[in-house]
C-alpha positions as CSV (number, residue, x, y, z in Angstrom):
1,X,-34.4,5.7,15.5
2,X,-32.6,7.9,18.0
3,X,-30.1,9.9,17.2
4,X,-27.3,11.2,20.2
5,X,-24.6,13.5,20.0
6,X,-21.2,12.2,20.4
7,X,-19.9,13.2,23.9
8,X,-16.1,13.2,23.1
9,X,-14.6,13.1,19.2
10,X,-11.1,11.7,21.0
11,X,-13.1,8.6,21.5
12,X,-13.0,7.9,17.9
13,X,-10.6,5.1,17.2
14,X,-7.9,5.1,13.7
15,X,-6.9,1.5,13.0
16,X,-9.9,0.3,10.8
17,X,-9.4,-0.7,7.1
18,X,-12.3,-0.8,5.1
19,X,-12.5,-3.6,3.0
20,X,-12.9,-1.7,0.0
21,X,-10.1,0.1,0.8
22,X,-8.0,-3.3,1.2
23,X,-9.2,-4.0,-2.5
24,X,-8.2,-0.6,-3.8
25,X,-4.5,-1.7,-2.5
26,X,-4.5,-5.3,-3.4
27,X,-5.9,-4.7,-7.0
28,X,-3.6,-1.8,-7.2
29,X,-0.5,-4.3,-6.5
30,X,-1.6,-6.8,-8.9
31,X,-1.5,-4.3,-11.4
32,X,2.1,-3.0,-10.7
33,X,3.2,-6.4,-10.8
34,X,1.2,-7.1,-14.0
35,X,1.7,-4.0,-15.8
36,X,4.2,-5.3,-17.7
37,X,2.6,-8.4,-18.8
38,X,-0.7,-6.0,-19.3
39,X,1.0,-3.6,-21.8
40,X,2.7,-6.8,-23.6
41,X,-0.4,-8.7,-24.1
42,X,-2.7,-5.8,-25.7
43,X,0.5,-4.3,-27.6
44,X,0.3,-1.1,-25.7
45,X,-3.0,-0.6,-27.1
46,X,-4.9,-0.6,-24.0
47,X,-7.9,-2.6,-23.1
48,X,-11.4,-3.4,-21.9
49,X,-12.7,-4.5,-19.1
50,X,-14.4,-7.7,-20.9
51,X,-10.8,-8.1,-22.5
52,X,-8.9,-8.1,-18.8
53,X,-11.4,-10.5,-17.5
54,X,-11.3,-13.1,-20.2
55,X,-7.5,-12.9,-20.4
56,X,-6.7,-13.0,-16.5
57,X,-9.7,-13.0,-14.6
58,X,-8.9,-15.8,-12.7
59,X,-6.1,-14.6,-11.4
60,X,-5.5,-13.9,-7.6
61,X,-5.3,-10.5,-6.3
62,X,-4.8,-12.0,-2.9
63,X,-7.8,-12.7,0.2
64,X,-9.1,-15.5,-1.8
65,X,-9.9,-12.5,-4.5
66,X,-9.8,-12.8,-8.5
67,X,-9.7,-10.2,-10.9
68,X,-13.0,-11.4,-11.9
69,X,-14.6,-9.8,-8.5
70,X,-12.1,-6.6,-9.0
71,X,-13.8,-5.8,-12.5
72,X,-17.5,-6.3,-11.1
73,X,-18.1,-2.5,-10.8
74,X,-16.9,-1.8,-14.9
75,X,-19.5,-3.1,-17.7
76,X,-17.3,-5.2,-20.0
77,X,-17.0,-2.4,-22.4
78,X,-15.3,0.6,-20.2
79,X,-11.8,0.8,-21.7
80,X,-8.1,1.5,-20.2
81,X,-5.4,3.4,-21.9
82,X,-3.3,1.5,-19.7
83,X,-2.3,-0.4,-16.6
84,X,-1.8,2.8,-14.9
85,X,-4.9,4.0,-16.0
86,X,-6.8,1.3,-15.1
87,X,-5.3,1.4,-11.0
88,X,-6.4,5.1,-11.1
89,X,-10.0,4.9,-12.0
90,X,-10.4,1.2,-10.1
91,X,-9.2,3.7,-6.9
92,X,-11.9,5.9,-8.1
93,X,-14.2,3.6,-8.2
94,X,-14.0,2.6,-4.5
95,X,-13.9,5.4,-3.3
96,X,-17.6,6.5,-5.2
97,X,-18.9,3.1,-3.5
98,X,-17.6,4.4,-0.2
99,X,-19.5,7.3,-0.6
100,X,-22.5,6.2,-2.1
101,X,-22.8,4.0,0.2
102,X,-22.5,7.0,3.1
103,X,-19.7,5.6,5.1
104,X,-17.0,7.9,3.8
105,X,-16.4,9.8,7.2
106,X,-16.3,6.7,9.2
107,X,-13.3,5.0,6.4
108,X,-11.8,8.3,6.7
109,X,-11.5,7.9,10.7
110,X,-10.5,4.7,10.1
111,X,-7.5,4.8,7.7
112,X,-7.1,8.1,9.2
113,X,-8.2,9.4,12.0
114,X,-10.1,12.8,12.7
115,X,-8.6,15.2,10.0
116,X,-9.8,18.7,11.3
117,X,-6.5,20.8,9.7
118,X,-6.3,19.4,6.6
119,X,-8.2,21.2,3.7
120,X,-7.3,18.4,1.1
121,X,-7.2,14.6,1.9
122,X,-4.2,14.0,-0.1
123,X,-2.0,16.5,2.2
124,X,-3.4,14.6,5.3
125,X,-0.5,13.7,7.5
126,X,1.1,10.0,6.8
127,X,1.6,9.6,10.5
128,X,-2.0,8.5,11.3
129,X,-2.2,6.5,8.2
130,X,-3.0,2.8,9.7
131,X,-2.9,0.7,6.9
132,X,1.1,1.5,7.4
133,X,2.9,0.3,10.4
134,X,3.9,2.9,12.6
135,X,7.8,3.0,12.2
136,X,7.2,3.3,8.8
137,X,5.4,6.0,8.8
138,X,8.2,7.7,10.8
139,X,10.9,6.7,8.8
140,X,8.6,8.0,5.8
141,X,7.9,11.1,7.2
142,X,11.1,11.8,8.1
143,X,12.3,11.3,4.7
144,X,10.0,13.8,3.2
145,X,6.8,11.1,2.4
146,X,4.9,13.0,4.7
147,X,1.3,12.9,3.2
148,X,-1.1,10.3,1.5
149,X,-0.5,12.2,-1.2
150,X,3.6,12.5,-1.4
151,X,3.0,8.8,-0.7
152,X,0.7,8.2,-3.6
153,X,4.0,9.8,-5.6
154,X,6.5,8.1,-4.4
155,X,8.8,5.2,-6.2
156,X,7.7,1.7,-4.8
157,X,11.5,0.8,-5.4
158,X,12.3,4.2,-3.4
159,X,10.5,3.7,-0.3
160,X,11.8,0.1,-0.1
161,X,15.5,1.1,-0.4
162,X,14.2,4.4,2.4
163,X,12.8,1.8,4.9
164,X,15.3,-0.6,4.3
165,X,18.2,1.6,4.9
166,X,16.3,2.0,8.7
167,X,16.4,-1.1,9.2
168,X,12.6,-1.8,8.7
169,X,13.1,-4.1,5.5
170,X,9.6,-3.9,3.1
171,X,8.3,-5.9,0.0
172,X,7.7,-4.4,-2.7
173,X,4.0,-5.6,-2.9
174,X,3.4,-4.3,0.9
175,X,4.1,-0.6,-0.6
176,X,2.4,-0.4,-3.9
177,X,-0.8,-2.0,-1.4
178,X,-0.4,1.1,0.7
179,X,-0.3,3.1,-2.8
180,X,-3.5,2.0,-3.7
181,X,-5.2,2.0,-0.5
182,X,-3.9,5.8,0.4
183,X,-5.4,6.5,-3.2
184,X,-9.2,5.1,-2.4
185,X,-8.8,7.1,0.7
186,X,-7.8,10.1,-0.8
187,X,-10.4,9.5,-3.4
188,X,-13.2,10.4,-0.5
189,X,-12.4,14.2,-0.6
């Protein structure tokens, strides 16, 4: 194996979405939507990951994807407090495959771009986010959602009303995606 240097960093393309980034957003919205229904079924109580499964593992998370697959990476006994709880530490969880698996820098370019000013992921710029289409991200930005991070924060219900007001109309379902993808990514450091 050879290894050369690279001749020019500009070369290096944004526009790639990991797929385990796609899950991070896609489980993330099917828990929004379900949160709800979640709390309602285990009377607030929270849950495991054996009781999820068995009570809506079949379910679609979208990309011909079932809760079932979502849940692989937790042993049937690791608990959630809550739905919200259980987003945050599935984000987590990709992002510790991404790294384990050694290709954090390039999902970072990626969903990114070269982040050379940024001391934290979370306060990297939402302009070269590319899991978000660019007049969003300007109207965002523009608005004060100006980082993966403020994005992570924000209302779902907020940034729709934001983008819709510019004439960029937005589900719902598309932002809590970007929610949980910008939280895998931000999960890489």
């Amino acid at each position: 194996m050879f290894l050369t240097p690279i001749s020019k960093v500009e070369d290096a393309e944004t526009g790639y979405i990991d797929p385990r980034v796609e899950l991070g957003g896609r489980f993330n919205t099917w828990v929004i939507e379900n949160a709800d229904l979640l709390e309602e079924t285990f009377d607030n109580q929270g849950f495991s990951a054996a009781e999820l499964e068995a009570k809506f593992g079949s379910q679609s998370i979208g990309a011909g994807l079932r809760v079932t697959e979502a849940l692989k990476g937790f042993s049937g006994g690791t608990r959630f407090d809550s739905p919200k709880d259980l987003a945050g530490r599935f984000s987590e969880r990709q992002a510790e495959r991404i790294i384990a698996s050694g290709a954090s820098i390039a999902v970072k370019i990626g969903a990114m771009g070269l982040i050379t000013d940024d001391a934290q992921i979370d306060d990297a710029k939402l302009e070269t986010f590319s899991a978000i289409p660019p007049k969003a991200r300007d109207v965002l930005t523009d608005r004060g959602i100006g980082t993966l991070g403020a994005l992570e924060d924000a209302s779902p219900k907020e940034v729709s009303v934001m983008l819709e007001r510019a004439g960029l109309p937005t589900r719902i379902d598309e932002i809590t995606n970007w929610q949980g993808m910008a939280r895998v990514v931000s999960g890489l450091g």
